[in-house]
LUMLUMDREN-2810 file (N, C-alpha, C; in Angstrom, 1 decimal):
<atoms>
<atom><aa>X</aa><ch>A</ch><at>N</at><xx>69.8</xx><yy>74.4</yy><zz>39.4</zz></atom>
<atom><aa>X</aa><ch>A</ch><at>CA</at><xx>70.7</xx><yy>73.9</yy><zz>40.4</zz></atom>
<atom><aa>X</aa><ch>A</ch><at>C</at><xx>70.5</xx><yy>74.7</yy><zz>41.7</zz></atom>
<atom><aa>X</aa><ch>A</ch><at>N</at><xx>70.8</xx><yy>74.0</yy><zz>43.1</zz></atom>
<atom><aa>X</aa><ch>A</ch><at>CA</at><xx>70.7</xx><yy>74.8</yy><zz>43.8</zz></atom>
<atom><aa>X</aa><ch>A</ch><at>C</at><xx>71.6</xx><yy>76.1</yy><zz>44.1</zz></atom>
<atom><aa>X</aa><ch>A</ch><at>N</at><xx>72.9</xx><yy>75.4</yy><zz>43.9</zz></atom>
<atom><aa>X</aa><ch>A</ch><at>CA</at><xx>73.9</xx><yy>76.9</yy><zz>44.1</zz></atom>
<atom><aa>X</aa><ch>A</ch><at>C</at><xx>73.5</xx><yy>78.0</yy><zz>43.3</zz></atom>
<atom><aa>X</aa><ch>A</ch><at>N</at><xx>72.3</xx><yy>78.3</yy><zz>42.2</zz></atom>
<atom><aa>X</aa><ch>A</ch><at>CA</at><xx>72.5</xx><yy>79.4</yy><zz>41.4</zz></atom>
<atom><aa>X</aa><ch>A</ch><at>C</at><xx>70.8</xx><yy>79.3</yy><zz>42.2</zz></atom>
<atom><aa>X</aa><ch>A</ch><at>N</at><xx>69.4</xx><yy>78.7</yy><zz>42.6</zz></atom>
<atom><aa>X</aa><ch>A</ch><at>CA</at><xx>69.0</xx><yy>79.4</yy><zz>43.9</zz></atom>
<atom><aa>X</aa><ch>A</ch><at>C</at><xx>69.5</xx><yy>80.2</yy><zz>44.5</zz></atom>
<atom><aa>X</aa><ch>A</ch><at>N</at><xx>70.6</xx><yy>80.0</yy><zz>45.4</zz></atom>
<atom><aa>X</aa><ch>A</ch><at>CA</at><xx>70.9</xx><yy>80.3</yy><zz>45.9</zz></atom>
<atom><aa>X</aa><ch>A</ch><at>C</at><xx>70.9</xx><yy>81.9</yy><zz>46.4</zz></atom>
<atom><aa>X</aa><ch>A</ch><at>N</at><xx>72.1</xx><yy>82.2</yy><zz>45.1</zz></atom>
<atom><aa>X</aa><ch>A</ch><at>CA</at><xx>72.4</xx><yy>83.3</yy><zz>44.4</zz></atom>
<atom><aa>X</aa><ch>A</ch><at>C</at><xx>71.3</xx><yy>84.3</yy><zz>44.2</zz></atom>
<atom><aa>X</aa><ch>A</ch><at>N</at><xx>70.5</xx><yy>83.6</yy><zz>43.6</zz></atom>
<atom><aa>X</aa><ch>A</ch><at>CA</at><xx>69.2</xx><yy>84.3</yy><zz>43.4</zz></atom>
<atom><aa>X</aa><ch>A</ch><at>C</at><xx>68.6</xx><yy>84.9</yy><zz>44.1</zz></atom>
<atom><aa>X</aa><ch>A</ch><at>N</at><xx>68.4</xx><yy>84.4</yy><zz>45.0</zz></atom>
<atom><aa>X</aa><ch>A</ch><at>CA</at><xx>67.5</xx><yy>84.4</yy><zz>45.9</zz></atom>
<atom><aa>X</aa><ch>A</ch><at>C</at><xx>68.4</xx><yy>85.7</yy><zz>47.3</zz></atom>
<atom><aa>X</aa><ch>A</ch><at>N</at><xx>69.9</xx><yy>86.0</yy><zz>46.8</zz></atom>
<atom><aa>X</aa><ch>A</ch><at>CA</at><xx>70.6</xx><yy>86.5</yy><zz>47.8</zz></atom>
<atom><aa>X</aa><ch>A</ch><at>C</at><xx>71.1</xx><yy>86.3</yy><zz>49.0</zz></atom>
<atom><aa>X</aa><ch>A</ch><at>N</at><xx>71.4</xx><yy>84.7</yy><zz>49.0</zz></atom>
<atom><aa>X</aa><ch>A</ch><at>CA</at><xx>71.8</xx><yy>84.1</yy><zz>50.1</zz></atom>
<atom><aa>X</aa><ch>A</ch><at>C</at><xx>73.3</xx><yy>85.1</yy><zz>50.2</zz></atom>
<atom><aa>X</aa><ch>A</ch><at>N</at><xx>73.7</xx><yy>84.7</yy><zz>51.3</zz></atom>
<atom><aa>X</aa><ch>A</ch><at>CA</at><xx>75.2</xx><yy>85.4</yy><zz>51.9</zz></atom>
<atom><aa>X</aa><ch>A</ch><at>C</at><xx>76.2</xx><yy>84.0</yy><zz>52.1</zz></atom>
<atom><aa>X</aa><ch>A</ch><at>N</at><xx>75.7</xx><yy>82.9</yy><zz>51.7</zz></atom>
<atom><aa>X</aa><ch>A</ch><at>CA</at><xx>77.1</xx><yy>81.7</yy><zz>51.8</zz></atom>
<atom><aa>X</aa><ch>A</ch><at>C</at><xx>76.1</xx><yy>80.6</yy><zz>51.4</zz></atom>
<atom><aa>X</aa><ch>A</ch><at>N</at><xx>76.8</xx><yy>79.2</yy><zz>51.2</zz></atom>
<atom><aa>X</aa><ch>A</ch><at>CA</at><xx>76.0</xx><yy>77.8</yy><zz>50.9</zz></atom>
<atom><aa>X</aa><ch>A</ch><at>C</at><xx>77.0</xx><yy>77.3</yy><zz>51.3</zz></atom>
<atom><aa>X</aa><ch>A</ch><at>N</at><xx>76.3</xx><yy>76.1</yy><zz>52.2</zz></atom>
<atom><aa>X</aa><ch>A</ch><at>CA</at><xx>76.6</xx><yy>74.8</yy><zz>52.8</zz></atom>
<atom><aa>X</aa><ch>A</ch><at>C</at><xx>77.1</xx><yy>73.6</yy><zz>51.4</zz></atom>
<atom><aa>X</aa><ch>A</ch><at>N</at><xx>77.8</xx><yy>73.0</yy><zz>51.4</zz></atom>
<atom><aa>X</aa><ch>A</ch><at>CA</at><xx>77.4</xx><yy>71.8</yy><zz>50.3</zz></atom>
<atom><aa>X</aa><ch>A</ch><at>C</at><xx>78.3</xx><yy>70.6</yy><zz>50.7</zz></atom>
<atom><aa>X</aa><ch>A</ch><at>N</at><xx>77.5</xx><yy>69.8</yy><zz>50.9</zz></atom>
<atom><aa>X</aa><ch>A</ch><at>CA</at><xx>77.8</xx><yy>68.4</yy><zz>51.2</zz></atom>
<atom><aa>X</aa><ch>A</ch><at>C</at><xx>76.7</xx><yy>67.0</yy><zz>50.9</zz></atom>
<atom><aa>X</aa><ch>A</ch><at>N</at><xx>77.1</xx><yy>66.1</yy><zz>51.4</zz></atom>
<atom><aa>X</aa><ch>A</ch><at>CA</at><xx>78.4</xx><yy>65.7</yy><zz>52.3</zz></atom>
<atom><aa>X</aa><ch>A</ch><at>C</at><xx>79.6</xx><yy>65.6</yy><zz>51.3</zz></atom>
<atom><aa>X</aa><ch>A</ch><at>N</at><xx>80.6</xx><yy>65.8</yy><zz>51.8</zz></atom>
<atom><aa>X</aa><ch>A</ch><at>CA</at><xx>81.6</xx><yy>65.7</yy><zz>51.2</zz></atom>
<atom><aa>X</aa><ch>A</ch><at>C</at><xx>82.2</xx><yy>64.5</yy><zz>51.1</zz></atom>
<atom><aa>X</aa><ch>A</ch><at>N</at><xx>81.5</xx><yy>63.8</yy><zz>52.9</zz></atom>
<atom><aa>X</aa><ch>A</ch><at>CA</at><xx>82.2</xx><yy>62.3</yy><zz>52.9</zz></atom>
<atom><aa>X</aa><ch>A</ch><at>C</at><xx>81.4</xx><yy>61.6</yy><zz>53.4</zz></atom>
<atom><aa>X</aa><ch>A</ch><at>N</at><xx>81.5</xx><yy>60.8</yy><zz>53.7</zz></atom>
<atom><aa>X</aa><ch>A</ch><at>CA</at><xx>80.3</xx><yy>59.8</yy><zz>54.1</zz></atom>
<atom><aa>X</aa><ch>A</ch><at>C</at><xx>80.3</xx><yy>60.0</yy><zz>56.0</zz></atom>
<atom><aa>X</aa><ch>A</ch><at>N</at><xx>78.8</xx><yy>60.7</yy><zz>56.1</zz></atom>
<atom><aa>X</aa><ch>A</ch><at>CA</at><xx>78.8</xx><yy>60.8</yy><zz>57.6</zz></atom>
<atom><aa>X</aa><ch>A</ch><at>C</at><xx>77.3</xx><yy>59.8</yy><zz>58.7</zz></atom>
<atom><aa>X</aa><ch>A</ch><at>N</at><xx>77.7</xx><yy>59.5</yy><zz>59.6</zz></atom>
<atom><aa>X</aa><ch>A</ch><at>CA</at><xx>76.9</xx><yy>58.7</yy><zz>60.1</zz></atom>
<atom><aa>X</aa><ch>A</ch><at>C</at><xx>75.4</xx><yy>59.8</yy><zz>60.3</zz></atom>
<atom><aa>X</aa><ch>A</ch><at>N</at><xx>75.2</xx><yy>60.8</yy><zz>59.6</zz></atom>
<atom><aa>X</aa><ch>A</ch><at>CA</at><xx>73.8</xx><yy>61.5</yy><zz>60.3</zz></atom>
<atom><aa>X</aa><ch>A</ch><at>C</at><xx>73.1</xx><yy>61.3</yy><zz>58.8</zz></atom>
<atom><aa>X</aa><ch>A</ch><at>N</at><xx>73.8</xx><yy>60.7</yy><zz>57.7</zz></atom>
<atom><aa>X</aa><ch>A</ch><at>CA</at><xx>73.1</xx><yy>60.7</yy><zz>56.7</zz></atom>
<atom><aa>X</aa><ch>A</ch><at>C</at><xx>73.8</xx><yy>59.8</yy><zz>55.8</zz></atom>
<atom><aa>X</aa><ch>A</ch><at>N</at><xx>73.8</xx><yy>58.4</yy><zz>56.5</zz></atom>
<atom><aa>X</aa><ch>A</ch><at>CA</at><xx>74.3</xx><yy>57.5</yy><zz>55.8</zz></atom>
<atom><aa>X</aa><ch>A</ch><at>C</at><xx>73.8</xx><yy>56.9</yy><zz>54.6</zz></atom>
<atom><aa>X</aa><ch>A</ch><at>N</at><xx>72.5</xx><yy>56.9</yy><zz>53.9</zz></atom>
<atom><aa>X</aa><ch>A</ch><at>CA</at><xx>72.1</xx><yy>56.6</yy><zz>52.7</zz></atom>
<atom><aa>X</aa><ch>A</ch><at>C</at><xx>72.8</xx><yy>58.0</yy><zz>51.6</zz></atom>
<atom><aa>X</aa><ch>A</ch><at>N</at><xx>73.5</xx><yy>58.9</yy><zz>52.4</zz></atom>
<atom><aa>X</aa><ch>A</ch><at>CA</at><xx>73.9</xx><yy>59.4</yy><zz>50.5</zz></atom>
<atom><aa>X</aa><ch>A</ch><at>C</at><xx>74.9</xx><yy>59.5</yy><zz>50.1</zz></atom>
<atom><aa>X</aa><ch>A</ch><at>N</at><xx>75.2</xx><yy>59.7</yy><zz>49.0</zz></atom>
<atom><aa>X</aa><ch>A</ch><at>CA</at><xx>76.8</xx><yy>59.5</yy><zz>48.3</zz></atom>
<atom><aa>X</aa><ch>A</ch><at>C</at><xx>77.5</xx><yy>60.9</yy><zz>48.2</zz></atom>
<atom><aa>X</aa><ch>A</ch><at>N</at><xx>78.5</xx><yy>60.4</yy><zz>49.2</zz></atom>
<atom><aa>X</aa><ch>A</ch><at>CA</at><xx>79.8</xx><yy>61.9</yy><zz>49.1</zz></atom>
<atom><aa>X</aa><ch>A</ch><at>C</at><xx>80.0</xx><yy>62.0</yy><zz>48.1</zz></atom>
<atom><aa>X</aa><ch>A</ch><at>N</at><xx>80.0</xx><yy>63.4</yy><zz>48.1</zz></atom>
<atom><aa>X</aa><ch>A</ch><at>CA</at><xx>80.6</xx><yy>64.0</yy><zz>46.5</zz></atom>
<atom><aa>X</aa><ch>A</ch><at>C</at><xx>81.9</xx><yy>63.8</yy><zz>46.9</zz></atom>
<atom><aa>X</aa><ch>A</ch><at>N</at><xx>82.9</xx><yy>63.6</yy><zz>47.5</zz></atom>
<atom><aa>X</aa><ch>A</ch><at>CA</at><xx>84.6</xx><yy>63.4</yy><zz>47.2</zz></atom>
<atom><aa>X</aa><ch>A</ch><at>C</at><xx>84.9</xx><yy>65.0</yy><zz>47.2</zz></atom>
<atom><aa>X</aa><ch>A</ch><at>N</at><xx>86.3</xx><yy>64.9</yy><zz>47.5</zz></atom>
<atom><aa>X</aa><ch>A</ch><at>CA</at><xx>86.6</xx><yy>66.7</yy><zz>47.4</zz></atom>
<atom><aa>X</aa><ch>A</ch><at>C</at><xx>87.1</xx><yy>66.9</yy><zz>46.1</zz></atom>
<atom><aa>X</aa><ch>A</ch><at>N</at><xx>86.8</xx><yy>66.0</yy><zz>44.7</zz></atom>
<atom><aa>X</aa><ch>A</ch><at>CA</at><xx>87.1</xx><yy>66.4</yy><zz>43.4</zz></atom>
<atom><aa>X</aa><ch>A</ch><at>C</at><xx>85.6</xx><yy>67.1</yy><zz>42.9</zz></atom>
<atom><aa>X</aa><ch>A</ch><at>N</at><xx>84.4</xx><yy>66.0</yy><zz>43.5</zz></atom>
<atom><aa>X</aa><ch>A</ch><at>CA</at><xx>83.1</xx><yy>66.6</yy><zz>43.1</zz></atom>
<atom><aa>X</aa><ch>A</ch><at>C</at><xx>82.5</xx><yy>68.1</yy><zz>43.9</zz></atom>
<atom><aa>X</aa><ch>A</ch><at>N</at><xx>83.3</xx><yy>68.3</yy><zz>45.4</zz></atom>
<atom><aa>X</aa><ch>A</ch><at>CA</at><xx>83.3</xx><yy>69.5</yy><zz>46.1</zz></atom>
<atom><aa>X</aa><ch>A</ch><at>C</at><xx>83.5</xx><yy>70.5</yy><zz>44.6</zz></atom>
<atom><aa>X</aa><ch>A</ch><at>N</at><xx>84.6</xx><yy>70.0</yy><zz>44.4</zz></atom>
<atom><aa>X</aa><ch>A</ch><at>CA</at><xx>85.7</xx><yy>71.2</yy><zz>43.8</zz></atom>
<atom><aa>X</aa><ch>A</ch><at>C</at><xx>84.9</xx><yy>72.2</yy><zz>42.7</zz></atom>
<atom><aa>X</aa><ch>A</ch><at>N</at><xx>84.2</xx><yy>70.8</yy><zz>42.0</zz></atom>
<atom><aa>X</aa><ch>A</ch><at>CA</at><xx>83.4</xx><yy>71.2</yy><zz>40.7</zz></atom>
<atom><aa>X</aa><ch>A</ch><at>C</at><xx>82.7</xx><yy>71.9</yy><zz>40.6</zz></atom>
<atom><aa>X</aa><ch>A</ch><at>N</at><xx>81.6</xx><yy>71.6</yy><zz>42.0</zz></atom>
<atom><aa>X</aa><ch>A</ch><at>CA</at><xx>80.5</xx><yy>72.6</yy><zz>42.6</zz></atom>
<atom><aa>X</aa><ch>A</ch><at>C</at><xx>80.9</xx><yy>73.6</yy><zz>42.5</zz></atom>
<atom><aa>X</aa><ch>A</ch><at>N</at><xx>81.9</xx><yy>73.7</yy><zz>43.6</zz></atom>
<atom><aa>X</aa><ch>A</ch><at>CA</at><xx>82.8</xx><yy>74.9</yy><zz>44.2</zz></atom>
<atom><aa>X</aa><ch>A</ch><at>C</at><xx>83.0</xx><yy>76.2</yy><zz>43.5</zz></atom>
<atom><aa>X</aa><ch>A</ch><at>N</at><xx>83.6</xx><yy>75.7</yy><zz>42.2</zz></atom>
<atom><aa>X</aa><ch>A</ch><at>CA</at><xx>83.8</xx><yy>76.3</yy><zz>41.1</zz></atom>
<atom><aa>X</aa><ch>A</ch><at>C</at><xx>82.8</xx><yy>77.1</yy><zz>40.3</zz></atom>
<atom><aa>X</aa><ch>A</ch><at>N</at><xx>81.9</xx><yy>76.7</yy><zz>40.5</zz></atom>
<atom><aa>X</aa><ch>A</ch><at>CA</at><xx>80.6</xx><yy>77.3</yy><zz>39.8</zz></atom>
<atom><aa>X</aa><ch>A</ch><at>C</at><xx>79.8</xx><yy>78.3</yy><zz>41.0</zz></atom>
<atom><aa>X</aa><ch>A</ch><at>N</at><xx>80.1</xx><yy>78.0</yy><zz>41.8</zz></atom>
<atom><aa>X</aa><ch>A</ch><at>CA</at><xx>79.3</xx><yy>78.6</yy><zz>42.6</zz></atom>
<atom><aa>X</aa><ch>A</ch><at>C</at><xx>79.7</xx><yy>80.2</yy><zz>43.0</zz></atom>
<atom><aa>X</aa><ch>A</ch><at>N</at><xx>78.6</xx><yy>81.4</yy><zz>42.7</zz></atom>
<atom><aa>X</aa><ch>A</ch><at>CA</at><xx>78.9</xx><yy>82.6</yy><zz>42.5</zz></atom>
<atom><aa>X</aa><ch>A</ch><at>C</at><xx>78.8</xx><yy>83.0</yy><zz>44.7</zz></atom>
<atom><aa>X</aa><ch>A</ch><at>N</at><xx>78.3</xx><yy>82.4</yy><zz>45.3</zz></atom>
<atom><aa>X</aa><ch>A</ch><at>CA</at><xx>78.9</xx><yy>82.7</yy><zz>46.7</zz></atom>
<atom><aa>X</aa><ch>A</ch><at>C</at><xx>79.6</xx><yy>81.8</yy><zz>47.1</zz></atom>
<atom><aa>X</aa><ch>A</ch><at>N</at><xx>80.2</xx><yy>82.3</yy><zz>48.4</zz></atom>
<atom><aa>X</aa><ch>A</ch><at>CA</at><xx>81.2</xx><yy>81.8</yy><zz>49.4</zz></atom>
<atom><aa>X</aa><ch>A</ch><at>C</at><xx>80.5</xx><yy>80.2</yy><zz>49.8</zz></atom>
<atom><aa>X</aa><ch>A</ch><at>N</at><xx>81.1</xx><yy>79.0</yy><zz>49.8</zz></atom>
<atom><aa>X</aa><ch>A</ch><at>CA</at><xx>80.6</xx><yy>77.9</yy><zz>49.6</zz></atom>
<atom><aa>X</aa><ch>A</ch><at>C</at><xx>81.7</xx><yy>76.9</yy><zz>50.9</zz></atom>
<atom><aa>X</aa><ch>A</ch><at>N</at><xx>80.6</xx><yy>76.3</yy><zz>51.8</zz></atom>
<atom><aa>X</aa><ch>A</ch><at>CA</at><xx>80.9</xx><yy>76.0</yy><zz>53.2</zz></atom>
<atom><aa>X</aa><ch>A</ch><at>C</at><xx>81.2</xx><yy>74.3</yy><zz>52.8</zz></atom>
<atom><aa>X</aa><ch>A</ch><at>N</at><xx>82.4</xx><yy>73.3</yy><zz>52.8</zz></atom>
<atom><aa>X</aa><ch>A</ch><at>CA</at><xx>82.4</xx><yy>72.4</yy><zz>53.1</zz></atom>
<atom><aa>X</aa><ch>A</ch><at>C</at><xx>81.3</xx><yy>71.5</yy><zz>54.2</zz></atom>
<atom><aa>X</aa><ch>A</ch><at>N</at><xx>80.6</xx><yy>70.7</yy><zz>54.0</zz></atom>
<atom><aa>X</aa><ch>A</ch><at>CA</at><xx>80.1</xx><yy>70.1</yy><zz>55.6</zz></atom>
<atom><aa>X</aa><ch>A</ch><at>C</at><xx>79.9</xx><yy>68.4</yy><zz>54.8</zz></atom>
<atom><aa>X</aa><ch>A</ch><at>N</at><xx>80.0</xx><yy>67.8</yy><zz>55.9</zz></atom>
<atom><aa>X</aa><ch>A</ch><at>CA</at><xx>79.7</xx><yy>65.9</yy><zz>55.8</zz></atom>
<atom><aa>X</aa><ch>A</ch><at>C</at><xx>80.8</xx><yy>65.3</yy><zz>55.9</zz></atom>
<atom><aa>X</aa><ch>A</ch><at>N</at><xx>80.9</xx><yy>64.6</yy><zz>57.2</zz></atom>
<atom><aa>X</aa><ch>A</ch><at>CA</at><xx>81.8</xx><yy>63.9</yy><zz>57.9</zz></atom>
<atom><aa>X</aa><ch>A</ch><at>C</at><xx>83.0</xx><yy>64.7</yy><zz>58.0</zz></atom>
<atom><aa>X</aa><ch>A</ch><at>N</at><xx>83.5</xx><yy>65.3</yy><zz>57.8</zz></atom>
<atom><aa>X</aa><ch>A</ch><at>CA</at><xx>84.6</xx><yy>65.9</yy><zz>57.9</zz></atom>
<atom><aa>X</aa><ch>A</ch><at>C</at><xx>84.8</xx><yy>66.2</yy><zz>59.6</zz></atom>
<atom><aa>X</aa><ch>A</ch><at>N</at><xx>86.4</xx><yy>66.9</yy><zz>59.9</zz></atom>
<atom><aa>X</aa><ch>A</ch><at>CA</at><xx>86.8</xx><yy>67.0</yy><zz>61.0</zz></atom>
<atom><aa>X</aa><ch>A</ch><at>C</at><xx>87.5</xx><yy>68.8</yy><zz>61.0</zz></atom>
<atom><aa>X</aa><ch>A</ch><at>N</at><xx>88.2</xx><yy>69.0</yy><zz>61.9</zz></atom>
<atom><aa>X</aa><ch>A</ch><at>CA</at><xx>89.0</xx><yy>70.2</yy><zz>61.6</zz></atom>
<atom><aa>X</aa><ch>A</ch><at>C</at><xx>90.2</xx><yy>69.6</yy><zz>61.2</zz></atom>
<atom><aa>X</aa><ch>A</ch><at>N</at><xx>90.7</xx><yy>68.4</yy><zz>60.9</zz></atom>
<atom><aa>X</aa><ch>A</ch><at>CA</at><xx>91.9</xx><yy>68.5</yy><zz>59.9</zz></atom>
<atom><aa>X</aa><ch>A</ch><at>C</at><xx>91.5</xx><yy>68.2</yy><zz>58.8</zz></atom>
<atom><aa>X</aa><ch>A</ch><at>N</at><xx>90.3</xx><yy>68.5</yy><zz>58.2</zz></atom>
<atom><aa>X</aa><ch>A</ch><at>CA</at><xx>89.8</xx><yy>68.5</yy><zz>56.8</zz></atom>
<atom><aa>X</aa><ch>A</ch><at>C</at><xx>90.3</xx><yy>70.0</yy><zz>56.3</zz></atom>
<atom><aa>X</aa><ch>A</ch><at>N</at><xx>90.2</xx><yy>71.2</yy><zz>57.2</zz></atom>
<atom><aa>X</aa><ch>A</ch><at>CA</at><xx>90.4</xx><yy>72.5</yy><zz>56.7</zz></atom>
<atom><aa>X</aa><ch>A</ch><at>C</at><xx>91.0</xx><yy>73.0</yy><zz>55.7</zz></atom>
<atom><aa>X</aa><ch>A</ch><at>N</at><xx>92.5</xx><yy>72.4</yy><zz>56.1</zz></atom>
<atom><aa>X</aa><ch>A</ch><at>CA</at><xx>93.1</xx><yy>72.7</yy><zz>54.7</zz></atom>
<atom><aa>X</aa><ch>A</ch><at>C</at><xx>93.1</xx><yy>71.9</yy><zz>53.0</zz></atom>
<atom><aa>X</aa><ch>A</ch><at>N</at><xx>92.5</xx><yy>70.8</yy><zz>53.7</zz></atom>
<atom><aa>X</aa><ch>A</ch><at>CA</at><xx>91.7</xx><yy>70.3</yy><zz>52.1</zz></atom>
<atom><aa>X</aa><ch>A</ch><at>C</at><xx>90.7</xx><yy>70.8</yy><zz>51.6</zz></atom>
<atom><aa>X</aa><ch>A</ch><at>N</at><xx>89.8</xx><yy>71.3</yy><zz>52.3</zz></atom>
<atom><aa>X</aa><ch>A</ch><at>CA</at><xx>88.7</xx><yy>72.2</yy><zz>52.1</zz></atom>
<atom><aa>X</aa><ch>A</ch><at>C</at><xx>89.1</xx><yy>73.5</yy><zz>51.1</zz></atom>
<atom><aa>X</aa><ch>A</ch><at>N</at><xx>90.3</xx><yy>74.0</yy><zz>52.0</zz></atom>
<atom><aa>X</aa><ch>A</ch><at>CA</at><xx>90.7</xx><yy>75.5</yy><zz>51.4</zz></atom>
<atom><aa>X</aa><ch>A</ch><at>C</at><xx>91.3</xx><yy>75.4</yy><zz>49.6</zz></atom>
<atom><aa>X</aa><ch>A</ch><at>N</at><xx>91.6</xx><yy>73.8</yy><zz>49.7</zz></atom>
<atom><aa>X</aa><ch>A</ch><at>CA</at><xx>92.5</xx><yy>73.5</yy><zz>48.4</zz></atom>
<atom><aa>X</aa><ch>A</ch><at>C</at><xx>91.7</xx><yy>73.4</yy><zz>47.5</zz></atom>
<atom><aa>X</aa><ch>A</ch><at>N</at><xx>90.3</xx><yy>72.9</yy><zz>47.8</zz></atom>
<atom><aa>X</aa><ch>A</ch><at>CA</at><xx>89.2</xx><yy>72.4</yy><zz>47.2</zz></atom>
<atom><aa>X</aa><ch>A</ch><at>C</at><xx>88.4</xx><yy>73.8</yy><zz>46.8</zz></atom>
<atom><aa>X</aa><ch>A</ch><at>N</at><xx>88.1</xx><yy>74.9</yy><zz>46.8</zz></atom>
<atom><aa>X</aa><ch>A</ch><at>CA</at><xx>87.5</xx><yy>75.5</yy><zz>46.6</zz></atom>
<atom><aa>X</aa><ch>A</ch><at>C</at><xx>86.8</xx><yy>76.3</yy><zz>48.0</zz></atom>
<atom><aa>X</aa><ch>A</ch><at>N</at><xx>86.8</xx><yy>75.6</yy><zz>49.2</zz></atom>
<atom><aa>X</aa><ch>A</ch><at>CA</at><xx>85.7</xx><yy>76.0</yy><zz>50.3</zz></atom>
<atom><aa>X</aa><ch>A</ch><at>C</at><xx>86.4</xx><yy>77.6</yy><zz>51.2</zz></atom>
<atom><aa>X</aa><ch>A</ch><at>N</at><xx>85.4</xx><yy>77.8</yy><zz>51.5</zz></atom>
<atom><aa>X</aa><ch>A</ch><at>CA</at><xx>86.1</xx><yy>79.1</yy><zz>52.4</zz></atom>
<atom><aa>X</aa><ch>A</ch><at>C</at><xx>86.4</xx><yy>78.6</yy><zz>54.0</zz></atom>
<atom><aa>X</aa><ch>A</ch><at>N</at><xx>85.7</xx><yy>77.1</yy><zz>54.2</zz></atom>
<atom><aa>X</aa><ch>A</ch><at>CA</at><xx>86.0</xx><yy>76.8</yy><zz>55.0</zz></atom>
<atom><aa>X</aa><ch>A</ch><at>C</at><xx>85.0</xx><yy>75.3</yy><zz>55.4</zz></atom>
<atom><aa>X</aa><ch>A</ch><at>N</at><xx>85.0</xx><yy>74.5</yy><zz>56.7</zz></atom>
<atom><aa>X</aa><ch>A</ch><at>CA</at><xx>84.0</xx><yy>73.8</yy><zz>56.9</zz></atom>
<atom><aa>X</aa><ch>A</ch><at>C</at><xx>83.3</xx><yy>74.2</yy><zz>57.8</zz></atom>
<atom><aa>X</aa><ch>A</ch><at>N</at><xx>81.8</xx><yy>73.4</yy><zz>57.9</zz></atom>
<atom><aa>X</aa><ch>A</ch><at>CA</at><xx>80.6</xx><yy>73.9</yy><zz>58.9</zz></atom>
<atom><aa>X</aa><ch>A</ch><at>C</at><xx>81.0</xx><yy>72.5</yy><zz>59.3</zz></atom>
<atom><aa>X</aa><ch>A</ch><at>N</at><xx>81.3</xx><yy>72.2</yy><zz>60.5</zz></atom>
<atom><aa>X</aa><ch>A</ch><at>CA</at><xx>81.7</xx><yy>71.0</yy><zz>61.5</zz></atom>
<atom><aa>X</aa><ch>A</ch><at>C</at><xx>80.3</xx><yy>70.7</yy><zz>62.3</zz></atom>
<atom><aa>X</aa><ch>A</ch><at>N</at><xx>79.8</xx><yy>70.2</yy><zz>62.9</zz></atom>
<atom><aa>X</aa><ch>A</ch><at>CA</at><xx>78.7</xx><yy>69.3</yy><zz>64.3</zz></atom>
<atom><aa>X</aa><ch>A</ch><at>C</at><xx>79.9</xx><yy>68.3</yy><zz>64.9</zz></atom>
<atom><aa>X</aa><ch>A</ch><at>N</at><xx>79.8</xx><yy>67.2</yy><zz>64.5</zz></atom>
<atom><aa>X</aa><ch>A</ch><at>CA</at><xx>80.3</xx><yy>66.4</yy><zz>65.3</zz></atom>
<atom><aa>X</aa><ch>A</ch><at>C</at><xx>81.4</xx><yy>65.9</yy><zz>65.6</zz></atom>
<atom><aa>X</aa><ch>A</ch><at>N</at><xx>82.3</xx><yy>66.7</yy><zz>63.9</zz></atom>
<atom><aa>X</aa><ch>A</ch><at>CA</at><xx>83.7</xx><yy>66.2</yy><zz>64.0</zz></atom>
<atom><aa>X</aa><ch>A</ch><at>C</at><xx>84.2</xx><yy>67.4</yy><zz>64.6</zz></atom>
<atom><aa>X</aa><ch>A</ch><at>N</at><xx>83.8</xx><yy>68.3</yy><zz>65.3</zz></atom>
<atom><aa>X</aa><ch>A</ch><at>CA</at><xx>84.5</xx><yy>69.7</yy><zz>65.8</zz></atom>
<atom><aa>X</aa><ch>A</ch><at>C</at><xx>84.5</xx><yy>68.8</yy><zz>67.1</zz></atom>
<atom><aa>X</aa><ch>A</ch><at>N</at><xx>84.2</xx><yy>67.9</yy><zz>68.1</zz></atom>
<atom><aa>X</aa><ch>A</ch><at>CA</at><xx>84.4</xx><yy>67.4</yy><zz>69.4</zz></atom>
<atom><aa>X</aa><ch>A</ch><at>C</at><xx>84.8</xx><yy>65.4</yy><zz>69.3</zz></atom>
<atom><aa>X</aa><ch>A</ch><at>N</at><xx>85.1</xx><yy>64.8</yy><zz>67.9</zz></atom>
<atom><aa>X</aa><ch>A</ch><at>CA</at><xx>85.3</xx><yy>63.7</yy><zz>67.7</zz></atom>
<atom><aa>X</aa><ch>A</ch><at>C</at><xx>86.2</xx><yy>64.0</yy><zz>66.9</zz></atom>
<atom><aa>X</aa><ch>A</ch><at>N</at><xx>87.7</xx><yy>63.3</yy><zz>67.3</zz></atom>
<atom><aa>X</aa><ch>A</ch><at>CA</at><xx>88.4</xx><yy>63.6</yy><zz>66.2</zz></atom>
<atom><aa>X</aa><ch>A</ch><at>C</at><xx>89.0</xx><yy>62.0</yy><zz>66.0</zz></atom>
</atoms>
């Protein structure tokens, strides 16, 4: 799996998404913030929300397992 790459490898955080369905990568299937969660949970580093989301995703993120989100385009489209 990638998140245990990761680890391995001594990354310092992971990105994981999409979370939701975003126009920069419309052929793939969000994992939902229950499938975030699952990741989430397994994952031995600090693990970044990103895909479609906005900044009032934040605190669903936080509930979800994330330390937070990596935003592009919902940080200036709300």
């Amino acid at each position: 799996m990638d998140l245990a790459r990761a680890a391995a490898l001594g990354l310092d955080f992971v990105v994981l998404g999409p979370v939701k369905a975003t126009p920069s990568h419309p052929a793939m299937q969000p994992l939902g913030w229950e499938g975030f969660a699952g990741l989430a949970r397994a994952s031995p580093l600090p693990i970044y929300a990103l895909g479609g989301l906005t900044s009032g995703d934040v605190d669903d993120a936080i509930d979800h397992g994330a330390h937070g989100v990596a935003l592009r385009r919902g940080a200036w489209v709300q």
